[in-house]
C-alpha positions in Angstrom: 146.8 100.2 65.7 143.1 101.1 65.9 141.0 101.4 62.7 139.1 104.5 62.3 135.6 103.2 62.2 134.7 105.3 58.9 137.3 102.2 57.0 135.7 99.2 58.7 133.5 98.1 55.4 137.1 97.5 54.3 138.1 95.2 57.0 137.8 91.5 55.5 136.1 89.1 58.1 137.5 85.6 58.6 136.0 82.4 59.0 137.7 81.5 62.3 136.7 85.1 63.6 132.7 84.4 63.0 133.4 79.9 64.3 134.9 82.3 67.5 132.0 84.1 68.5 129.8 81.3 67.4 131.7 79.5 70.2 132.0 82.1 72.5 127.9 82.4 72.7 127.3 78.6 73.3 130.0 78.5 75.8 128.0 81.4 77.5 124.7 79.9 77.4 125.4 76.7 78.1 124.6 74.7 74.5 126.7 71.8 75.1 125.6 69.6 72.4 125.6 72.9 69.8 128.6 73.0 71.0 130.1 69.5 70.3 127.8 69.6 66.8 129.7 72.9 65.8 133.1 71.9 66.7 132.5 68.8 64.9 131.4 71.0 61.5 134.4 73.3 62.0 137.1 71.1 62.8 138.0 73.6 65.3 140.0 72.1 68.5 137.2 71.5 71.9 137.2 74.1 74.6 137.4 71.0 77.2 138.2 73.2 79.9 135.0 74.3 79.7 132.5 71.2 79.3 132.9 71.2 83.7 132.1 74.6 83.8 129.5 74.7 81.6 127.6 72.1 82.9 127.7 73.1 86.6 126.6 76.7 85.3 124.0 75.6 83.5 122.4 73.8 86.8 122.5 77.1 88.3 121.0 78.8 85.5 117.9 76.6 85.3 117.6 76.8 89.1 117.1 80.8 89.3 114.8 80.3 85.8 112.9 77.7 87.6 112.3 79.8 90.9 114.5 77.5 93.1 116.7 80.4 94.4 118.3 78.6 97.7 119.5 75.5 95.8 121.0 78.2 93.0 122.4 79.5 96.2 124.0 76.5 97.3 125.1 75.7 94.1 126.9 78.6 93.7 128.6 78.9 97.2 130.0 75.0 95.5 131.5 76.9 92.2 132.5 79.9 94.0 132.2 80.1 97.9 132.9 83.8 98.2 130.9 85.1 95.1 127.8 86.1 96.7 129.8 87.2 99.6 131.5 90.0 97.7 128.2 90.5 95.7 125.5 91.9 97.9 123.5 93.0 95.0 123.8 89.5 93.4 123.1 88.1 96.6 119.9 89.8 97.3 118.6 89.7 94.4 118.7 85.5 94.5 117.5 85.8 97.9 114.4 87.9 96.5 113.1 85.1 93.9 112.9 83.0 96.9 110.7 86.0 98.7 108.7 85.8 95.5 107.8 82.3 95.5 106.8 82.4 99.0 104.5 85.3 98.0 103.1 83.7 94.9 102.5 80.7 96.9 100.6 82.9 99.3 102.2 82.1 102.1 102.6 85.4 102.8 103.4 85.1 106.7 106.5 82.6 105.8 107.2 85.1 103.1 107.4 87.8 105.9 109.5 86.0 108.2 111.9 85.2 105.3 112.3 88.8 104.5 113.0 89.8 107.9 115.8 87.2 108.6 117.1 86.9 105.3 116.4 90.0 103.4 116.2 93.1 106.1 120.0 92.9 106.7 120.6 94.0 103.0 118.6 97.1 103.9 121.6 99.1 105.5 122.5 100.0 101.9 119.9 102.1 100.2 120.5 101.1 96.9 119.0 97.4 98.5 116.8 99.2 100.8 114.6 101.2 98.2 115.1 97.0 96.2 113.8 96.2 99.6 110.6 98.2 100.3 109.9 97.2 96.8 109.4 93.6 97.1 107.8 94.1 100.6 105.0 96.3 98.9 103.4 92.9 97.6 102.7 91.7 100.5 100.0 94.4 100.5 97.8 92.6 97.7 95.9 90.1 97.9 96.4 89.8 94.2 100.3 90.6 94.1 100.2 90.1 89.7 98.3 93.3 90.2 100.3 95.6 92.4 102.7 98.5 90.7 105.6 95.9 90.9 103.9 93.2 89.4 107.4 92.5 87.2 109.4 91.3 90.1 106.9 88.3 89.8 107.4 86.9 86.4 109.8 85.3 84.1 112.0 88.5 82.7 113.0 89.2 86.4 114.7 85.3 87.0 115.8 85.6 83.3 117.6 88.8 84.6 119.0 87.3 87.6 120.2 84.1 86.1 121.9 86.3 83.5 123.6 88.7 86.2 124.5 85.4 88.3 126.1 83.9 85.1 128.1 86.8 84.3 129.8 87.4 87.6 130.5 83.4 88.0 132.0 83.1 84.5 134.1 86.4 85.8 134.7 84.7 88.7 136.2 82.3 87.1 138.8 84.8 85.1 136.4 84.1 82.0 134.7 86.3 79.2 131.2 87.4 81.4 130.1 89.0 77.9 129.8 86.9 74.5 131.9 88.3 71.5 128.8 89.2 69.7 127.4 91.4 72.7 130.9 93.3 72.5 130.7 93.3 69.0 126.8 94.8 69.4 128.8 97.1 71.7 131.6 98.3 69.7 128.5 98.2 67.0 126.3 101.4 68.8 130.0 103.0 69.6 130.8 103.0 65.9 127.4 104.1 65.0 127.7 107.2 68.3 130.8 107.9 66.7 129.7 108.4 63.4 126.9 110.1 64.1 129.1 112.7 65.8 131.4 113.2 63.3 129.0 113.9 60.3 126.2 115.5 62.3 123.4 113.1 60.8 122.0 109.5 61.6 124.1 106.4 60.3 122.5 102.9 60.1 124.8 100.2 60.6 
């Protein structure tokens, strides 16, 4: 039975409920040796189903962060061969950071090439088309960090992508793609919505 959110104060919080989410978010961001130094503090028993899967995620991870899109790619196809497949967005959006290297590295004819054998076919969506024309606009600078879409360049946009890509191969995977302290942040604003609502004035949780 559901609490009503207005008695949650009352709710008593357990140790094993915070070591969970504590272990859920190091699973999720690939900590292994937090990991292994919280388990040993807790006593609690080793997730050792996912040491494999953590490690082979965490490759990917720091290949997107790092710029290197096409080994991320490969990697991937190795975890999941039919991820990025069913997940044009995902897909593309790997496939761009390469585009953006290429540009950064001004090699903006090899950059051009890439785009039209490797990027154009997305473009029969518009949702990718309008990505697309977006990326292609740098190409137009000679100083691409200066052009309106400047952000596709730096680090927030891989940090973005390696998160997205994380998410859908942990879900691939029949795993949790969201920590229990994100849902809990989640269930956290609903609360705070709901609340809100009911009284007709601001709650701060």
């Amino acid at each position: 039975m559901d609490v009503d959110p207005r008695h949650y104060e009352q709710i008593g919080i357990k140790d094993n409920d915070i070591h969970n989410i504590v272990l859920s978010y190091l699973v999720h961001n690939c900590y292994r040796e937090t990991l292994e130094s919280f388990v040993d503090c807790t006593g609690m028993p080793e997730p050792a189903d996912y040491i494999e899967d953590m490690e082979k995620r965490k490759g990917i991870f720091c290949c997107v962060l790092e710029g290197n899109a096409l080994k991320a790619i490969e990697l991937t196809e190795q975890v999941a061969c039919d991820l990025l497949e069913n997940n044009k967005d995902l897909h593309f959006d790997l496939l761009s950071l390469h585009f953006v290297e290429l540009v950064c590295a001004k090699k903006c004819t090899e950059a051009l090439e890439f785009a039209q054998n490797k990027l154009m076919p997305f473009g029969k969506e518009q949702k990718l088309l309008e990505k697309l024309e977006d990326f292609l606009s740098l190409l137009a600078y000679e100083e691409p960090e200066k052009s309106p879409m400047f952000h596709l360049l730096g680090s927030e946009y891989r940090q973005h992508v390696a998160d997205k890509l994380n998410r859908a191969i942990l879900a691939h995977r029949n795993l949790p793609s969201y920590t229990a302290v994100e849902r809990l942040i989640q269930q956290t604003i609903v609360v705070r919505q709901s609340l809100n609502q009911d009284h007709g004035k601001y709650v701060f949780l």
